[in-house]
C-alpha positions as CSV (number, residue, x, y, z in Angstrom):
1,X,-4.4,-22.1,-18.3
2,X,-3.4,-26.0,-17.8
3,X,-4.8,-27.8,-15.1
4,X,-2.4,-28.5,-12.8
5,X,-0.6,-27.3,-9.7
6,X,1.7,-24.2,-9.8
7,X,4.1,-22.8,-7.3
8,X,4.2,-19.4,-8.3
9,X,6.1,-17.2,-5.4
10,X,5.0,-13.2,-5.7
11,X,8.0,-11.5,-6.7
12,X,6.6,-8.8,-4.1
13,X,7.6,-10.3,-1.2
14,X,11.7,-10.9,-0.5
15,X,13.0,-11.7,3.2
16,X,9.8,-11.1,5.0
17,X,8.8,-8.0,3.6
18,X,5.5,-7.6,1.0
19,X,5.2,-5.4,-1.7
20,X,1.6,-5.7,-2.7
21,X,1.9,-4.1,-6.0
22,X,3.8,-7.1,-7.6
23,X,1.6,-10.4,-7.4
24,X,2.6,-13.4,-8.7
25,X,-0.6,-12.7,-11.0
26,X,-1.6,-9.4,-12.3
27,X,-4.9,-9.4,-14.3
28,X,-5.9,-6.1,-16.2
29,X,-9.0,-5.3,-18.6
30,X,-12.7,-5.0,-18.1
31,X,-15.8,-7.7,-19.1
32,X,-12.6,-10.5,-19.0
33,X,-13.3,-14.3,-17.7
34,X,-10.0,-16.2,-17.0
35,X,-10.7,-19.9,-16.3
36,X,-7.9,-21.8,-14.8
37,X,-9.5,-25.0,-15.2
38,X,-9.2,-26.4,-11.7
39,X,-5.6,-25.2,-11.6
40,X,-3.7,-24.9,-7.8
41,X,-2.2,-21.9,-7.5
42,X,0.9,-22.1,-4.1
43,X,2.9,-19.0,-2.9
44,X,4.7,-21.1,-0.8
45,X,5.0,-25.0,0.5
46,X,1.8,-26.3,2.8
47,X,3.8,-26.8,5.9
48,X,4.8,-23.2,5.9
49,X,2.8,-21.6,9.1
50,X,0.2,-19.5,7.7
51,X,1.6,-16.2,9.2
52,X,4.5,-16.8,7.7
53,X,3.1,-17.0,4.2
54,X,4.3,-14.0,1.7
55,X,2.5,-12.2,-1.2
56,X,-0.1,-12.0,-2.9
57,X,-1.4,-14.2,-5.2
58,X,-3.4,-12.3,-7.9
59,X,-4.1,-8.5,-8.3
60,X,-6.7,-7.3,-10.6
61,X,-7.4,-4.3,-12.2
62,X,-10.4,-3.4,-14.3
63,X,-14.1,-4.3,-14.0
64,X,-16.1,-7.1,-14.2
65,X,-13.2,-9.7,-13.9
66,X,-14.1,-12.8,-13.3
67,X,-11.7,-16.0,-12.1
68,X,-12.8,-20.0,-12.6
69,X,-11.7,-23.0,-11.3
70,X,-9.0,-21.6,-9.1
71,X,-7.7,-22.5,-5.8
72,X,-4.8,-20.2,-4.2
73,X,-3.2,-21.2,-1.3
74,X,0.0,-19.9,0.3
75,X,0.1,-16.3,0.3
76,X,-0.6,-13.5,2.9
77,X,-3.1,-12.4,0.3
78,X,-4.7,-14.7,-2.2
């Protein structure tokens, strides 16, 4: 992943509602490390109230996952 900032809505969440099972991320596998590289990760814009926020960012499936150099901000569920 490119260092950089990303606005990246979850395709989960439409009109207020929040389908969980489709992040804007989905990570599967076991023993993975995925380093982002001091990426920003947004679900939405930074004046949006925080209750107001929809999604979620990343889902992962598997164990021993491990995320670097991320920030997520924006979601209901980061």
């Amino acid at each position: 992943i490119k260092a950089g900032e990303y606005i990246l809505p979850s395709p989960g969440s439409t009109k207020g509602t929040d389908d969980f099972s489709k992040p804007a991320i989905e990570i599967r596998g076991n023993n993975l490390t995925v380093d982002f590289k001091g990426a920003v990760l947004r679900g939405s814009k930074a004046d949006v109230d925080p209750d107001k926020r929809p999604g979620l960012g990343i889902k992962i499936t598997g164990k021993n996952v491990r995320i670097r150099n991320l920030r997520i901000h924006g979601y209901k569920v980061a």
